[in-house]
C-alpha positions in Angstrom: 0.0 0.0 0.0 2.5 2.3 1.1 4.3 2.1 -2.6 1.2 3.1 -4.5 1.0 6.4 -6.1 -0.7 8.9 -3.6 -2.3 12.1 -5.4 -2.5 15.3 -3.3 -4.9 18.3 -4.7 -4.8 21.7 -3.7 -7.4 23.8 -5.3 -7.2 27.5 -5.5 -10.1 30.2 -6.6 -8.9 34.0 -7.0 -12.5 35.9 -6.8 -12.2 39.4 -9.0 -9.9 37.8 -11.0 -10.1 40.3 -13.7 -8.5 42.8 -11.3 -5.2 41.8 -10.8 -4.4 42.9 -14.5 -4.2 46.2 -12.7 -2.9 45.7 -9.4 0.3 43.7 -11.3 1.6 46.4 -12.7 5.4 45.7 -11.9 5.2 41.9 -12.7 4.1 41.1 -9.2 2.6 37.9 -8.2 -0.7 36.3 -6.5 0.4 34.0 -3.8 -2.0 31.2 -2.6 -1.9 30.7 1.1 0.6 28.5 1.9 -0.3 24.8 2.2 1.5 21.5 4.1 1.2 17.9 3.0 2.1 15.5 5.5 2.4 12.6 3.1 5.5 14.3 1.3 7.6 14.5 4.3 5.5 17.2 5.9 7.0 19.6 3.2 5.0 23.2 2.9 4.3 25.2 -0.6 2.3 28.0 -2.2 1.8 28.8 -5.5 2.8 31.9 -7.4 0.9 33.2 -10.2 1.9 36.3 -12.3 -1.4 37.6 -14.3 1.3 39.9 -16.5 4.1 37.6 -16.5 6.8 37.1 -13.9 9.2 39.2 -16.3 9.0 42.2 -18.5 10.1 39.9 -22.1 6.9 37.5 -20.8 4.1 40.5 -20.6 0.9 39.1 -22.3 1.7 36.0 -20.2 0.7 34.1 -17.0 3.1 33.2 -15.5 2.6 30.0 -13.0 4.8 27.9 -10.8 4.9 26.3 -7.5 7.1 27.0 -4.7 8.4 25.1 -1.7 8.5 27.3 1.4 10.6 27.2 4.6 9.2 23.6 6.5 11.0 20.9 8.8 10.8 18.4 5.6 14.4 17.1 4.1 16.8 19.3 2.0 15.2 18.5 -0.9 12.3 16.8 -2.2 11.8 15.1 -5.9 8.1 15.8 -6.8 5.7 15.6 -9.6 3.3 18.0 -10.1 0.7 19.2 -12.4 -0.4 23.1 -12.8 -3.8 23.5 -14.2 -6.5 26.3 -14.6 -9.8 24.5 -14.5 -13.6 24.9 -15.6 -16.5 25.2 -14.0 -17.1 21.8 -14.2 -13.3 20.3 -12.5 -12.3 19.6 -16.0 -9.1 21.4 -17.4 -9.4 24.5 -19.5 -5.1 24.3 -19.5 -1.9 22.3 -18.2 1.5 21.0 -17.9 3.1 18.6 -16.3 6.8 18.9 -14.7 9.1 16.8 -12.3 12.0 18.1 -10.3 13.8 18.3 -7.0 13.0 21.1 -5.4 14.9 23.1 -2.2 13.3 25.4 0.2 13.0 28.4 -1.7 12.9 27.3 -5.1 9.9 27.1 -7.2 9.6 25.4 -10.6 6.4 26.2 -13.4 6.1 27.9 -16.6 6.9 31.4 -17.6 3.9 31.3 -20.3 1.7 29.1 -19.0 -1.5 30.5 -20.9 -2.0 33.9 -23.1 -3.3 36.5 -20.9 -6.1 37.5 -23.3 -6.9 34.0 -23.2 -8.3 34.7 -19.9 -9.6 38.4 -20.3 -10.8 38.5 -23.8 -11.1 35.0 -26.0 -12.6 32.8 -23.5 -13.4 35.0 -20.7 -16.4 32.8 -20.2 -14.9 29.5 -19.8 -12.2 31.1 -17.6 -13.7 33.6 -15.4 -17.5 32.2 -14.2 -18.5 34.9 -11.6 -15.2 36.5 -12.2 -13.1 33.8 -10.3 -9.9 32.0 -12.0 -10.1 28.3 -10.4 -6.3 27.2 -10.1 -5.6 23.4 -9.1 -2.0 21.7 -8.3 -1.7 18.1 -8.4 0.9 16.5 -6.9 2.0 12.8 -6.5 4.4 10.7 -4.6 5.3 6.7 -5.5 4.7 4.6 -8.4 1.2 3.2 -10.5 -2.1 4.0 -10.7 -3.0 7.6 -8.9 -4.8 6.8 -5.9 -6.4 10.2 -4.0 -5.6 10.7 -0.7 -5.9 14.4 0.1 -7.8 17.9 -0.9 -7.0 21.4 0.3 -9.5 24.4 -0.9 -8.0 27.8 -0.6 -9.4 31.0 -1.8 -7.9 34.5 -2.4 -10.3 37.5 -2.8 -9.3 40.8 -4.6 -11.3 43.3 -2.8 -13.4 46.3 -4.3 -15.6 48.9 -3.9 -17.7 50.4 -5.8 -18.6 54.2 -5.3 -21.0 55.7 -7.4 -21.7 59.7 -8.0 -23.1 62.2 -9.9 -20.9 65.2 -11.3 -23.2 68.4 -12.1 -21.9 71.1 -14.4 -23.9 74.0 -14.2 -24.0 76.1 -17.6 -22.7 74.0 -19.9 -23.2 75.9 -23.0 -20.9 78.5 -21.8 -18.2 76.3 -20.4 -14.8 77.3 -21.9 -12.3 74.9 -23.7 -9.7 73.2 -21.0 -11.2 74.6 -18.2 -12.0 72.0 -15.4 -14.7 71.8 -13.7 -13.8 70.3 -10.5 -15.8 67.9 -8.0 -14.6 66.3 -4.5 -16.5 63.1 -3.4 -16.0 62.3 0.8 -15.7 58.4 0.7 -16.7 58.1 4.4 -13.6 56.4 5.5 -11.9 56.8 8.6 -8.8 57.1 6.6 -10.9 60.0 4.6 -10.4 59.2 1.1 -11.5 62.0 -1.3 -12.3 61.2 -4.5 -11.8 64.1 -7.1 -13.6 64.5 -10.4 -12.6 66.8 -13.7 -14.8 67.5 -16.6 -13.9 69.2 -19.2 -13.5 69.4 -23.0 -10.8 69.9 -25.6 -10.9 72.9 -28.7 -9.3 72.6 -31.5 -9.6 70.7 -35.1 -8.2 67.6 -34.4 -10.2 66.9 -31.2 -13.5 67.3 -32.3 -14.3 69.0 -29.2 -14.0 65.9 -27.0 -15.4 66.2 -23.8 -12.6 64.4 -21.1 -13.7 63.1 -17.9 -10.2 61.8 -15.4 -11.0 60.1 -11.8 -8.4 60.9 -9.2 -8.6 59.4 -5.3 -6.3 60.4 -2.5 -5.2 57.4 -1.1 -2.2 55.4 -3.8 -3.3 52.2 -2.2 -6.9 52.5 -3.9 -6.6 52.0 -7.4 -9.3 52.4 -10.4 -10.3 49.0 -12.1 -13.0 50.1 -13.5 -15.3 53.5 -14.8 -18.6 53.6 -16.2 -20.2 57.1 -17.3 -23.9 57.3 -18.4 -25.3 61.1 -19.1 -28.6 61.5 -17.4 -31.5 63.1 -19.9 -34.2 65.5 -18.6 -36.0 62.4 -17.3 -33.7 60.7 -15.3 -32.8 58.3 -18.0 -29.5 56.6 -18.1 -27.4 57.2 -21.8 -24.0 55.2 -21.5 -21.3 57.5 -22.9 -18.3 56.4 -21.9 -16.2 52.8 -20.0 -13.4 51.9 -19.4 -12.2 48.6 -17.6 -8.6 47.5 -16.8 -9.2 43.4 -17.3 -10.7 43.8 -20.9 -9.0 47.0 -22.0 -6.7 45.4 -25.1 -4.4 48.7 -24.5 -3.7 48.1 -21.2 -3.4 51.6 -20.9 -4.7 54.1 -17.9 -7.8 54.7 -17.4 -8.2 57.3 -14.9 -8.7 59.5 -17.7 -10.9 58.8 -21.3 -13.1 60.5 -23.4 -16.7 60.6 -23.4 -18.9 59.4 -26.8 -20.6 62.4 -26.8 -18.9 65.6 -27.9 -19.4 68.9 -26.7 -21.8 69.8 -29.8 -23.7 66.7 -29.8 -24.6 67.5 -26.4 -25.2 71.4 -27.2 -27.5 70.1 -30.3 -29.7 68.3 -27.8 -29.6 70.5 -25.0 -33.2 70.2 -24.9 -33.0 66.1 -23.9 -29.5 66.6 -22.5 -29.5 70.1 -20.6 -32.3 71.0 -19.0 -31.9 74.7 -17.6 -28.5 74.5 -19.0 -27.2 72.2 -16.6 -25.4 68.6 -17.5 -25.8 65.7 -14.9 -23.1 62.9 -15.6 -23.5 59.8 -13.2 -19.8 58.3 -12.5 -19.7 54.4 -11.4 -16.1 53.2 -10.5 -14.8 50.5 -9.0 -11.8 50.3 -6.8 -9.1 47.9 -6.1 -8.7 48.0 -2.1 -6.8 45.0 -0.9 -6.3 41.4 -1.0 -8.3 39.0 1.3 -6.6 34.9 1.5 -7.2 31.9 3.9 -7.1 28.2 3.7 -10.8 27.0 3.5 -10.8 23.4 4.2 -9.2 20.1 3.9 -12.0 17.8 2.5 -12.1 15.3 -0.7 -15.2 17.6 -2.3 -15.5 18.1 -5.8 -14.4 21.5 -7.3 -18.5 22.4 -7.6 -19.2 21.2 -4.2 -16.1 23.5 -3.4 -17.5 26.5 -4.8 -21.7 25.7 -3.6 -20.5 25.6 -0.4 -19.8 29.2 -0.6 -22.8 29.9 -2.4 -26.1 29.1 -0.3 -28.4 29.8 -3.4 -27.2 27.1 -5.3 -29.3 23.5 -4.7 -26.8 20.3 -3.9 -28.4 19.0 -7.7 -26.1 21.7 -9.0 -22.8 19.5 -9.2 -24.6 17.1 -10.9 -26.3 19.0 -13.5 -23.0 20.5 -14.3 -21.5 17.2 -14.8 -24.1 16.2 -16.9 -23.9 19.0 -19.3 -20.4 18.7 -19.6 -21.2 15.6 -21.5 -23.0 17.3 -24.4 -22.1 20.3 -26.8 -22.3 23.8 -25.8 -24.9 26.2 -27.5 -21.3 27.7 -28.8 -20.0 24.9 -30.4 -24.3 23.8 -31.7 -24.0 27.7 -33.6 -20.3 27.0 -35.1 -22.1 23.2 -36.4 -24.8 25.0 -38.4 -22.3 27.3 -39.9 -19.9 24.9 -40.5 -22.2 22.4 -42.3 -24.5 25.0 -44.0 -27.8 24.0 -42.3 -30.6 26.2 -44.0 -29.1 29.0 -44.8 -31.1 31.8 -46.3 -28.7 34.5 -47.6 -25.1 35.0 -48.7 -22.3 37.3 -48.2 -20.4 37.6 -51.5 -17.0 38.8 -52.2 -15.4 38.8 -55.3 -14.6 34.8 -55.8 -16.6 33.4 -53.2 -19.7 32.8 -51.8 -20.2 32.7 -47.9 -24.0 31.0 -46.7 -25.1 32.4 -43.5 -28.3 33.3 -41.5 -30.4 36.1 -41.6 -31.4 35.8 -37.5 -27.6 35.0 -36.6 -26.2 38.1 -38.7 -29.5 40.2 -37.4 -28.7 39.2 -33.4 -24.8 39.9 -33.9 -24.6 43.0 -36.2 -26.7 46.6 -35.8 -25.9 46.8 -39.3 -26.8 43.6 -40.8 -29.8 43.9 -38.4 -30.5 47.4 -40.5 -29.8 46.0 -43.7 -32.3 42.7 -43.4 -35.3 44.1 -42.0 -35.6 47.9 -44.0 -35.6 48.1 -47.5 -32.9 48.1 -48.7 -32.1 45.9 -51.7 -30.0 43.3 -49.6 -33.4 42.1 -47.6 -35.0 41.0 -51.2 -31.9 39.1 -53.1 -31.1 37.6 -49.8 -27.4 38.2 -51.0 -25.1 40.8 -48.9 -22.2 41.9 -51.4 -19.0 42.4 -49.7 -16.1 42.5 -52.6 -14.0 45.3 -49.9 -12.9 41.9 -48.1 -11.0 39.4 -48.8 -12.3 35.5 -48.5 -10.5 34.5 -45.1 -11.6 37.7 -43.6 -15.4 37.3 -44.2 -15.1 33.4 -42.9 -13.2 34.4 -39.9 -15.8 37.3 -39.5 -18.7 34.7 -39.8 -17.1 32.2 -37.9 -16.8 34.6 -34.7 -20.3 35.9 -35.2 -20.8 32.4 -35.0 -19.2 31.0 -32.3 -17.8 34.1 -30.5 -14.4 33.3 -30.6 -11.6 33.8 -33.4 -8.1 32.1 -33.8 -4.7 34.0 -33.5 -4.4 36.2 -36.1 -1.5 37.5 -37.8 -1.4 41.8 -37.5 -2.3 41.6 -41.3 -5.0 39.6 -41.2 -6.3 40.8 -37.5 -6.0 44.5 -39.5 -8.7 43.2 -42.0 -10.8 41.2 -39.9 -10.9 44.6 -37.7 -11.9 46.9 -40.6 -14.6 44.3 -40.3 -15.8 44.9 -37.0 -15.7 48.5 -37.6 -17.7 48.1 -40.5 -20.3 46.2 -39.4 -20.2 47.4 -35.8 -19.2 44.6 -33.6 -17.7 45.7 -30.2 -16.1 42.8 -28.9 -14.5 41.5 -32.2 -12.9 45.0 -32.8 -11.6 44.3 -29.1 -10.1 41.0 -30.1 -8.6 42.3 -33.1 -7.4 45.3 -31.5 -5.4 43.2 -29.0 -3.6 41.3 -31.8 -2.3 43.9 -33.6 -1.0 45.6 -30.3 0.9 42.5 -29.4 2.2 42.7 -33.0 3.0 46.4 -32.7 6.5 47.0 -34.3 8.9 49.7 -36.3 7.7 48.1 -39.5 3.9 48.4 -38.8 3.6 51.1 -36.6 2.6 53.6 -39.5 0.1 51.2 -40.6 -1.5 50.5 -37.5 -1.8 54.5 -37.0 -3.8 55.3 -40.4 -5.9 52.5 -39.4 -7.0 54.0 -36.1 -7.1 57.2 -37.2 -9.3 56.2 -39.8 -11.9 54.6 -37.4 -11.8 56.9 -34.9 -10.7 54.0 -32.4 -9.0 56.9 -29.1 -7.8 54.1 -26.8 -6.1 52.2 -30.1 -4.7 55.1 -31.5 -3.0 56.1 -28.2 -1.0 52.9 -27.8 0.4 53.4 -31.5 1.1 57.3 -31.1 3.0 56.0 -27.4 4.9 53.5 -29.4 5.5 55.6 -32.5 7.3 58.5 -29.8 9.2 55.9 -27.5 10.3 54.8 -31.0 10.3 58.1 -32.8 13.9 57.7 -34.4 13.4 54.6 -35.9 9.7 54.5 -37.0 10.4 58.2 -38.3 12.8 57.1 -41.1 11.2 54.0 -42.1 9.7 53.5 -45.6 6.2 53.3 -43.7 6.5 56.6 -42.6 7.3 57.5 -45.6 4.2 56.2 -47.4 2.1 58.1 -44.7 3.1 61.0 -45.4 2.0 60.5 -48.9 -1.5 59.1 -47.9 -2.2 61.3 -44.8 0.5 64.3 -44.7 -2.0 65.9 -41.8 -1.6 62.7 -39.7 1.7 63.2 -39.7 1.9 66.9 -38.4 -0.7 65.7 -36.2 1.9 63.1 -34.3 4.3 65.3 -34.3 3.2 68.1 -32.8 1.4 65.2 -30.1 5.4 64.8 -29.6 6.3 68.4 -28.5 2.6 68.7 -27.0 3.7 65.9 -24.7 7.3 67.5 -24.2 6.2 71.0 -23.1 3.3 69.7 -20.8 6.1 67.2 -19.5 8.1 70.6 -18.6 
């Protein structure tokens, strides 16, 4: 009995997961609460997980890995071990295997274990149920078939708040360019945290007049994860102008500070829906980061969706089972992706210029605004049931079906992602102009930085645009006398002049 192989589980949930893209800044790491198995000499470990990567050259990355603390066990150990992030269900979304001896001290894992957007963008779903990333460790000692012996739980809770306000501006009409109009929110802390609001908006050609809203609290330990802005009309109704959230942001930039949807004379146009007696009510939602709660939970043999139920009252004991019966059958997701796949009664094409695509009138209705537009007025697309598309090539309307499909796409390629996102734009799809916009970041270079410029210049895309105009000037010398710089100057000369007065903008607001 004794030389059977014994398997030892520790399972750990991180709740809020999609914060920790922002509190990790400097490549620092989630640590489990540390954990003791007395069947492998009484050793103690934790696990380490990096949601940016545990090194600047790995960013994009999670980075995961065990690590043997300071215990009474032997000077070293030889272990095997298995890393895993799991679904909802116990089974595993990813993992790798490894074998070592390890010190006190030391850890061993994987420097890209899984694609960041894998987790915040492509399969959010499958990853992030209720927001929590479900993290397992298997580990074994002896030979044969795995026998279990042993189950920790342990659960680590990024902690937020959400404080929500309204910022008035009295006499809008007659507000003046770049002057802020300043609000102070009392948190009702004892520490008396202050939360301080600007408004304002931005004159001159190029800015269209933008109307800028920037969040700024007191305390450095609090830090923004999230910002929703809705304008309130002259009947208290809510219209959303304006988000911004750290976990799903493909720029990764800051976000204390972003412009609003509506400009200053779209607003000033309305001003009978929008400004009643003049006066502009903006409601401001954010979400704080405010520390880190951990503890060991239990010590039991449970299933992971017992694990989870147990902290969850309003779930029935059936639902463990349910879940493990529908893990036996195909998602809705991959049902959608069959019918396109196999052409089940399709009732109207999308053409290009070689090849014909069949598709749905319902599915391209429910996905698209536009296609919704195009089907149901009357427009000559809802009576040939054919959609002509010859701006796209064929790749780029079957990845843009299969996403509307199946809501997912495969890695793209900048060039391709560039095409598939003039797509989006086109047609008006949010999250696949999200997905594509994160591609071409991560492919962001000297080569295509011009490029990737014109492009969101062209659609108006702020938070895109800014990453490329960031690289372009930490890169200035280079991207400056390459031949794509040269050919935008020839397409957009104003573009140009545009960047680089941005660069000695920047410079004297620096000084």
């Amino acid at each position: 009995m004794d030389k059977e192989k014994k398997e030892y589980k520790y399972l750990w949930f991180i709740e809020n997961y999609s914060c920790s893209y922002r509190i990790a800044e400097n490549g620092e790491a989630l640590t489990s609460p540390k954990f003791t198995i007395d069947g492998l000499q009484g050793t103690a470990w934790e696990l380490l997980l990096y949601p940016k990567g545990c090194r600047h050259e790995y960013k994009g990355n999670v980075s995961l890995f065990l690590r043997r603390c300071e215990d009474n066990g032997p000077k070293d150990i030889y272990v095997k071990f298995q890393l895993s992030v799991l679904a909802v269900d116990g089974s595993a979304l990813h993992t790798q295997m490894f074998s070592c001896r390890l010190k006190t001290g030391i850890s061993q894992g994987c420097n890209k274990f899984l694609q960041a957007d894998e987790i915040h963008l492509r399969r959010k779903a499958e990853y992030l149920p209720k927001d929590t990333l479900s993290v397992c460790c298997k580990m074994w000692k002896g030979e044969g078939e795995a026998h279990n012996v042993g189950q920790i739980s342990a659960r680590t809770r990024i902690l937020t708040e959400k404080i929500s306000f309204l910022h008035v501006v009295e006499s809008f009409s007659r507000l003046q360019p770049n002057v802020k109009q300043t609000i102070k929110i009392p948190t009702y802390s004892k520490e008396g945290r202050i939360i301080s609001s600007f408004l304002y908006f931005i004159d001159g050609s190029c800015c269209e007049k933008k109307i800028m809203i920037k969040i700024v609290i007191s305390d450095a330990k609090y830090i923004l994860q999230k910002c929703e802005f809705s304008l309130l009309d002259r009947s208290g109704n809510k219209i959303e102008c304006g988000r911004n959230d750290y976990g799903s942001d493909a720029a990764r930039s800051s976000i204390n500070k972003l412009p609003l949807s509506l400009t200053r004379e779209v607003i000033l146009k309305r001003k009978g829906e929008f400004l009643p007696r003049d006066k502009l009510s903006l409601l401001c939602e954010c979400t704080f980061y405010t520390g880190i709660f951990a503890a060991i939970e239990d010590q039991h043999d449970l299933p992971l969706a017992v694990v989870n139920q147990k902290y969850n009252p309003a779930h029935s004991k059936n639902v463990y089972i349910a879940a493990e019966k529908r893990s036996q059958y195909p998602s809705a997701t991959e049902d959608m992706k069959a019918i396109y796949l196999n052409q089940y009664l399709t009732d109207v094409e999308l053409k290009t210029k070689t090849k014909s695509f069949p598709a749905h009138k319902n599915v391209l209705c429910a996905r698209s605004p536009v296609f919704k537009t195009m089907l149901t007025s009357d427009m000559k697309e809802k009576n040939i049931d054919c959609i002509r598309v010859d701006d796209m090539e064929n790749d780029t309307v079957h990845q843009l079906l299969l996403f509307l499909y199946s809501d997912n796409i495969e890695i793209l390629p900048w060039k391709s992602a560039s095409q598939l996102y003039y797509a989006a734009a086109k047609y008006q799809i949010g999250k696949l102009k999200a997905l594509c916009c994160s591609f071409m970041v991560k492919s962001l270079s000297i080569s295509n930085a011009s490029q990737l410029l014109l492009l969101a210049d062209t659609h108006n895309d702020a938070n895109f645009k800014k990453v490329v105009e960031d690289f372009i000037l930490e890169h200035e010398e280079q991207v400056f006398i390459s031949n794509g710089w040269e050919k935008l100057i020839e397409k957009n000369h104003l573009l140009v002049i545009k960047t680089m007065q941005l660069k000695y903008k920047r410079k004297y607001e620096a000084n």
